[in-house]
C-alpha positions in Angstrom: 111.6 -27.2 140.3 109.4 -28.4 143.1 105.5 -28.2 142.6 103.6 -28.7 146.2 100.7 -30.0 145.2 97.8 -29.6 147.3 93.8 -30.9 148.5 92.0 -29.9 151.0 88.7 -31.0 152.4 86.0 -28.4 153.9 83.1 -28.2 155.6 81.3 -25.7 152.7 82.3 -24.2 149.4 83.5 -21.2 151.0 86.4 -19.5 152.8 83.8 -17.2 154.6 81.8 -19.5 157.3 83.6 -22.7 156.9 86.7 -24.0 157.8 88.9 -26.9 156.3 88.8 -30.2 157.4 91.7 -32.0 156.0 94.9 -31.3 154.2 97.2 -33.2 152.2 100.7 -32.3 149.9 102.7 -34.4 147.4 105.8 -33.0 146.6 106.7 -33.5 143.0 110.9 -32.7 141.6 112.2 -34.3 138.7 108.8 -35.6 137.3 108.4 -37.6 140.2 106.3 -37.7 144.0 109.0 -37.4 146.7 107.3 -36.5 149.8 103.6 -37.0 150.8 101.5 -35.5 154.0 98.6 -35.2 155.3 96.8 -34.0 158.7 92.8 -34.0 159.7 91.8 -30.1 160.7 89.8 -29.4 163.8 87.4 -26.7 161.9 85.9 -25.8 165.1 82.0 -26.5 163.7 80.3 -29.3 162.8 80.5 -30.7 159.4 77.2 -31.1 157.2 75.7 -34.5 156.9 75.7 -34.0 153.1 80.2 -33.0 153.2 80.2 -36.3 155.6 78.6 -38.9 153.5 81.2 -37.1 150.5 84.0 -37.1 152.0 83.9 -40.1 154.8 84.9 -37.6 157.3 82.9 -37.4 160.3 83.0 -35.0 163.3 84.4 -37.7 165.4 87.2 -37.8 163.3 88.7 -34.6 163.8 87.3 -33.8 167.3 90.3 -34.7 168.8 92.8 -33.4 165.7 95.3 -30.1 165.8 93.6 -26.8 164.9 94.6 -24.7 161.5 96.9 -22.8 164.5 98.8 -25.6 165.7 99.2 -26.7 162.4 101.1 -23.7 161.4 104.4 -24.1 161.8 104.4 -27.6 160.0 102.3 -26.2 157.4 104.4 -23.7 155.8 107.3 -26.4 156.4 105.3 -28.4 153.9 104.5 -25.8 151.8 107.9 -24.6 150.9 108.6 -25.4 147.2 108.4 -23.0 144.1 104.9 -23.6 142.9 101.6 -24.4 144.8 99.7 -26.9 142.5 96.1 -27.4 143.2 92.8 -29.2 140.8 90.7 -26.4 140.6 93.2 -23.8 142.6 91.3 -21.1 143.3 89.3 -22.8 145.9 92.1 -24.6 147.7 94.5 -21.5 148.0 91.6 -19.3 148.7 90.3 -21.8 151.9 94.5 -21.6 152.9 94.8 -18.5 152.6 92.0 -17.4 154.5 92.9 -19.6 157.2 96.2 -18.1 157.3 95.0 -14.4 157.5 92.5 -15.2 160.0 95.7 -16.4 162.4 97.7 -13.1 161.7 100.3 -15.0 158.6 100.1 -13.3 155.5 100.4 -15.9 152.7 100.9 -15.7 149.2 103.3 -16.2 146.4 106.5 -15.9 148.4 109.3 -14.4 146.6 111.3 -17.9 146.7 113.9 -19.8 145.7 117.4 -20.8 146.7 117.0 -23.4 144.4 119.1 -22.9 140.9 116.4 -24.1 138.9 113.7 -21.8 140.2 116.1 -18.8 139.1 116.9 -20.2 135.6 113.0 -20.5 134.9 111.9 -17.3 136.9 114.6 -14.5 136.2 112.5 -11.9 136.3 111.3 -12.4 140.1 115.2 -10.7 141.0 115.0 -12.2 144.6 115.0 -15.0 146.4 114.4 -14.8 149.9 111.3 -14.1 152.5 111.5 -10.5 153.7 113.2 -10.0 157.4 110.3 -9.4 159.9 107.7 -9.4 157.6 105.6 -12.2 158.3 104.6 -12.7 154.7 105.1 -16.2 152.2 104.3 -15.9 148.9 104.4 -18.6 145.7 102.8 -18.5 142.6 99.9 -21.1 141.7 99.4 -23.4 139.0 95.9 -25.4 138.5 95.8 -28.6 136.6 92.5 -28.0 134.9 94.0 -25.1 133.3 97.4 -27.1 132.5 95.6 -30.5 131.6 93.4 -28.6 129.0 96.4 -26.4 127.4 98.7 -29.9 127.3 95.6 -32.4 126.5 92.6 -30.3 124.4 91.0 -32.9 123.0 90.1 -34.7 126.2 86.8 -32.2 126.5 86.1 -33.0 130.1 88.8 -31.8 133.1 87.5 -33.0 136.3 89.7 -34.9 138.5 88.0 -38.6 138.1 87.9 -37.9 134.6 91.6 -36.9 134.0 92.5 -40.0 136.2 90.9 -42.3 133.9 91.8 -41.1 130.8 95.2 -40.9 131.8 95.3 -44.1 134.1 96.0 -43.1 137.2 95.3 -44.5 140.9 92.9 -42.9 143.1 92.4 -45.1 145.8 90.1 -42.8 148.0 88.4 -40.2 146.2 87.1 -37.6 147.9 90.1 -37.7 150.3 93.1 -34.6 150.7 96.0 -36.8 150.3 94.4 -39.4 147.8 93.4 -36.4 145.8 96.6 -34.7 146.1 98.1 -37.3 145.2 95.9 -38.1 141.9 96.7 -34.1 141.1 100.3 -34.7 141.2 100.3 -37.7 138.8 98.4 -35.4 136.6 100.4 -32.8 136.9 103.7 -34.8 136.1 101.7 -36.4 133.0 101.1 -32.5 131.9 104.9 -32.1 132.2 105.7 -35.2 130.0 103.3 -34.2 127.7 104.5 -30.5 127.6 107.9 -30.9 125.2 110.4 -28.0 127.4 107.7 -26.4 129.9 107.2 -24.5 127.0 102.8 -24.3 127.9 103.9 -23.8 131.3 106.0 -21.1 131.2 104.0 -19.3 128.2 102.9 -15.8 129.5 100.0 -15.4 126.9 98.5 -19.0 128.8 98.7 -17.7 132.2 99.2 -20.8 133.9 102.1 -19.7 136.3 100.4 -16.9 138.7 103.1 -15.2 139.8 103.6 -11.8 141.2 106.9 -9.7 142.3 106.2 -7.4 145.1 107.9 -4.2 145.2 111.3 -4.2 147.7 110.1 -1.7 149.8 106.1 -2.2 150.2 105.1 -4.3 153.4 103.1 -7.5 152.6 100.4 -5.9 154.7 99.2 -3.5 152.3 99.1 -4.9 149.2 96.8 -7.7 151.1 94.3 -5.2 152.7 93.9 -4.1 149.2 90.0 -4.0 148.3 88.3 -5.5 145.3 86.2 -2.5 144.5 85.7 0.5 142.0 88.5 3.4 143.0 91.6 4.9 141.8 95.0 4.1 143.3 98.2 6.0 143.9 101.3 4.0 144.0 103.7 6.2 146.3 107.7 6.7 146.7 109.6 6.9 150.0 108.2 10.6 149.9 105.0 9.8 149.9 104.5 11.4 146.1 102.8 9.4 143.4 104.7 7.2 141.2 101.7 6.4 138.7 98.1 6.3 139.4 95.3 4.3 138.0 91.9 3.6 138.3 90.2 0.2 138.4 86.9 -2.1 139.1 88.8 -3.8 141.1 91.7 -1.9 142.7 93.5 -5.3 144.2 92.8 -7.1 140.9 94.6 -4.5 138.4 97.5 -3.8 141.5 97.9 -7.6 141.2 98.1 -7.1 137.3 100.8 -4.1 137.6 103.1 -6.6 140.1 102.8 -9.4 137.9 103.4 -8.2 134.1 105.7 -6.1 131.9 108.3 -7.2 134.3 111.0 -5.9 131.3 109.4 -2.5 131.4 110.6 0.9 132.7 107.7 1.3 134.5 107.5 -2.1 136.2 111.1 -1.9 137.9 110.6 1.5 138.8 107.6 0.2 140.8 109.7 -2.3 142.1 112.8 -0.3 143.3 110.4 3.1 144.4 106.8 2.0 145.7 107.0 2.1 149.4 103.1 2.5 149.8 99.5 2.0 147.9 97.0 4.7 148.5 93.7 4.3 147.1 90.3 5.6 147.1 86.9 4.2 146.9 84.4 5.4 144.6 81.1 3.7 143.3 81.2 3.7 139.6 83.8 3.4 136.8 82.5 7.0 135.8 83.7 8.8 139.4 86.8 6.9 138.6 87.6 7.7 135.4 87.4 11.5 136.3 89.1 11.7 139.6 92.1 9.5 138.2 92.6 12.1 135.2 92.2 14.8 138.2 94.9 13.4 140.1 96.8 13.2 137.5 96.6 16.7 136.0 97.6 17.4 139.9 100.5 15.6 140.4 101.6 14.5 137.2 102.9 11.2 138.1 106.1 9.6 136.3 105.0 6.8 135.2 101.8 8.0 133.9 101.8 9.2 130.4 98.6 8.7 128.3 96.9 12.1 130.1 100.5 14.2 129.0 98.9 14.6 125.3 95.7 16.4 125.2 93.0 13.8 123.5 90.5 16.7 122.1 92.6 18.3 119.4 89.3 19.8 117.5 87.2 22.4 118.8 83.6 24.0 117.7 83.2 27.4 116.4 81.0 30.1 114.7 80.9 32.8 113.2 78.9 35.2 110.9 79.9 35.4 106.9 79.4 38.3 104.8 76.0 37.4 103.8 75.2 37.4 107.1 74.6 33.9 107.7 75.8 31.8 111.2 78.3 29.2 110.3 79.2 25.9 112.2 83.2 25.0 112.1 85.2 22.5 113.3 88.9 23.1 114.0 92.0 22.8 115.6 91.7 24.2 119.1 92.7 27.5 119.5 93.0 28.5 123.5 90.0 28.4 124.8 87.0 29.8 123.1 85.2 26.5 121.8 82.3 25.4 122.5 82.8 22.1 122.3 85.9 20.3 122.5 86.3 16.9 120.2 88.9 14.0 119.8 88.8 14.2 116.1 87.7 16.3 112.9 85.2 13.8 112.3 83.9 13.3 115.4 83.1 16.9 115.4 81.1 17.3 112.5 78.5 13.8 113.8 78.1 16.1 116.4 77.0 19.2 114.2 75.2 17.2 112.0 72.9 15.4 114.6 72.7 18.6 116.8 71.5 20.6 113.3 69.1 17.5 112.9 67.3 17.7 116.6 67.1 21.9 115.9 65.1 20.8 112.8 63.1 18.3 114.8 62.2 21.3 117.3 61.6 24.0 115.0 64.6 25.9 116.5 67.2 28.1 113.8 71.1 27.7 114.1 70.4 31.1 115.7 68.5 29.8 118.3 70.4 26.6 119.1 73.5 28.6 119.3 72.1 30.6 122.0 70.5 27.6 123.9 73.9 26.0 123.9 75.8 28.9 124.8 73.1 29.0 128.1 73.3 25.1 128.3 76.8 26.0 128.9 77.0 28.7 131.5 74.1 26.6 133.8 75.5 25.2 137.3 73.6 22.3 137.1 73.5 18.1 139.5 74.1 15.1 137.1 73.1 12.3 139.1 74.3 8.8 138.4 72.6 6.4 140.0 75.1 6.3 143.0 77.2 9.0 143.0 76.7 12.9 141.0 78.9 15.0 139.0 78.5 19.0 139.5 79.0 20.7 136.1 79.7 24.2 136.0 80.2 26.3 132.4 80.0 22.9 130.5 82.8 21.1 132.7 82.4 19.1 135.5 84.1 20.5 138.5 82.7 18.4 141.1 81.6 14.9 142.1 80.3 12.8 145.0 80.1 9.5 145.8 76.8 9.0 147.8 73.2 9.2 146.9 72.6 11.7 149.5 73.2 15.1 148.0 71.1 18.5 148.3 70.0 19.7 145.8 71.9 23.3 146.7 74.8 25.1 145.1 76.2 26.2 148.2 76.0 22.6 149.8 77.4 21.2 146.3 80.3 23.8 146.3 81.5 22.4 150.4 80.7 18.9 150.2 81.5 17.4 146.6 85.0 16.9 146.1 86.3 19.9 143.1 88.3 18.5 140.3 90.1 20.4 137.8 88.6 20.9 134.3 90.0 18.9 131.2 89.6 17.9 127.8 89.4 14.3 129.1 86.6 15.0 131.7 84.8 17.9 129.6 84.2 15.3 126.8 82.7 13.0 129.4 80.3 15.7 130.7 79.3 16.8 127.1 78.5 13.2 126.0 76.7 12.4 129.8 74.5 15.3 129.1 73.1 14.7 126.1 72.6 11.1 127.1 70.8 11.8 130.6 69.1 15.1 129.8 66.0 14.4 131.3 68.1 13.6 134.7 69.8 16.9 134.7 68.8 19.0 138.3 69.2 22.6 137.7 71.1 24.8 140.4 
């Protein structure tokens, strides 16, 4: 396997506003360094005082060097291995990255290798190869804090000066790309001596290995425009029709999670061999989430989506009069559709009769009475709002919501301009359970 192992030097802490100043890459195969490089970066702005008297660089000393652009095609030649290896990697694939994108060259985690051994320790990646015109590399990431604290716990401290002591290694120029690069990849070949088969490595509960398999068919292009925000996401066939859809805090995040575990599942190669494209849509909250994503699904019925096939709230409320003419409170199995509330269990249903009973008590209200104010509560049109965002409910269900904070307070402006979703158990036990919690925010239509 060949790790490239990677520093860079900046002019901030950054991606956004900054730009990197120097690069250097060891090559490490067989436990051993076997190829070293290193190139100043003109970042086109002047580096702080503070970076300077760091890092020894100077503006003089890369006025006259190659721009991120020019370095390019040399770049990826250097990068080509089977694992980018970094101290701390997030911030030195993140400043790459970033200057890739910003030149029109989608990079990350290419679906390599031709190499043998890369296939015998990553089967499940299927292919080897970059994508014909799809400007797109792509390698999984490995950072030696994480490693050197799985392989070495007892060491307590992880920064780079630290690790070189402890473990005696050479950095001649600290502060430096290729000096540090080079410290990083002694590390990293200690952590491989020290790690009896790869066995830490390659365990997927650790997580050290980032890797992701992008589906055959889905350009590189939209799985990077993805956003990190709250929405639900729809991953479609050639067709256009949903495969499975999901909802997340951060849509790119949980995509990235789909693409890069369970690779023995059903679902997981159908996503490989079917997605073609990603739709998604934004919303504010995890709330608005939740309920469109169980409203799309009850549309389309995606599958690969499951969990929403079996109806959650089995138990429903009921009343009725006895002989002695008394009003009685029941919970049981749902019958079509004449409860009045819908539960997810027996027991669940009976908290809610017994606190419901208690706050009657509290009012001065009979069973009588509250029966009748629920039955009303129930048939009002009414505006939930939730900070950001509103639901519409409507007969006890919520049959509406809206992202802004910008809504009138009018049922025939609600009924054009908040997007309708279809009724369900799922969403019906979030209104009931929203509404007694926000009563007090309730507007009435």
């Amino acid at each position: 396997m060949k790790f490239v192992v990677v520093d860079i030097e900046t002019t901030g802490g950054r991606p956004d506003g900054n730009g990197i100043t120097e690069i250097g890459i060891a090559h490490v195969e067989h436990r051993r360094i076997v190829h070293k490089w290193s190139s100043f970066v003109n970042p086109h702005k002047s580096i702080p005082y503070n970076i300077q008297m760091l890092t020894g660089i100077s503006d003089d000393m890369v006025a006259d060097a190659p721009t991120f652009a020019e370095l390019i095609p040399e770049l990826l030649n250097q990068l080509k291995g089977d694992v980018f290896v970094a101290h701390s990697v997030n911030f030195d694939y993140s400043f790459i990255d970033a200057a890739f994108r910003a030149n029109g060259v989608s990079w990350r985690m290419p679906k390599l290798c031709t190499v043998k051994y890369s296939k015998a320790v990553f089967p499940e990646f299927g292919r080897y190869a970059f994508r014909a015109n799809d400007v797109s590399w792509r390698m999984p990431k490995l950072c030696t804090v994480k490693y050197s604290k799985a392989v070495f716990p007892e060491f307590g401290r992880y920064s780079l000066s630290h690790l070189a002591r402890t473990l005696q290694v050479e950095n001649d120029n600290p502060h430096r790309a290729l000096s540090d690069a080079l410290c990083a990849a002694e590390v990293l070949i200690h952590c491989i001596n020290a790690d009896y088969d790869e066995k830490k490595l390659n365990d997927p509960k650790l997580g050290l290995l980032k890797r992701i398999q992008m589906p055959d068919h889905l350009p590189a292009a939209v799985y990077d425009a993805l956003p990190k925000s709250h929405g639900v996401y729809e991953f479609l066939d050639a067709f256009g029709t949903p495969l499975y859809i999901g909802k997340a805090n951060n849509i790119k995040s949980r995509i990235t999670q789909h693409f890069s575990t369970q690779q023995g599942s059903t679902k997981y190669q159908r996503l490989m061999k079917e997605c073609y494209n990603i739709k998604y849509t934004l919303l504010p909250n995890e709330t608005l989430a939740l309920i469109y994503e169980d409203h799309l699904i009850r549309q389309h019925w995606p599958p690969l989506n499951k969990a929403q096939k079996k109806q959650a709230l089995k138990f429903g409320l009921y009343t009725f009069t006895n002989g002695k003419g008394e009003l009685k409170w029941v919970i049981q199995k749902v019958i079509g559709s004449g409860a009045l509330q819908r539960f997810g269990s027996y027991l669940a249903g009976q908290q809610w009769i017994a606190a419901y009973k208690t706050e009657l008590q509290s009012e001065g209200l009979t069973l009588e009475e509250g029966l009748s104010l629920l039955k009303a509560n129930q048939e009002q049109r009414m505006l939930l709002p939730l900070g950001t965002g509103a639901l519409f409910i409507e007969n006890g269900s919520i049959v509406g919501i809206y992202s802004g904070d910008d809504f009138l307070h009018n049922e025939q402006w609600v009924r054009e301009n908040f997007t309708a979703v279809q009724p369900s158990p799922t969403i019906n036990s979030i209104a009931m359970k929203m509404l007694d919690r926000n009563s007090d925010q309730v507007i009435l239509l």
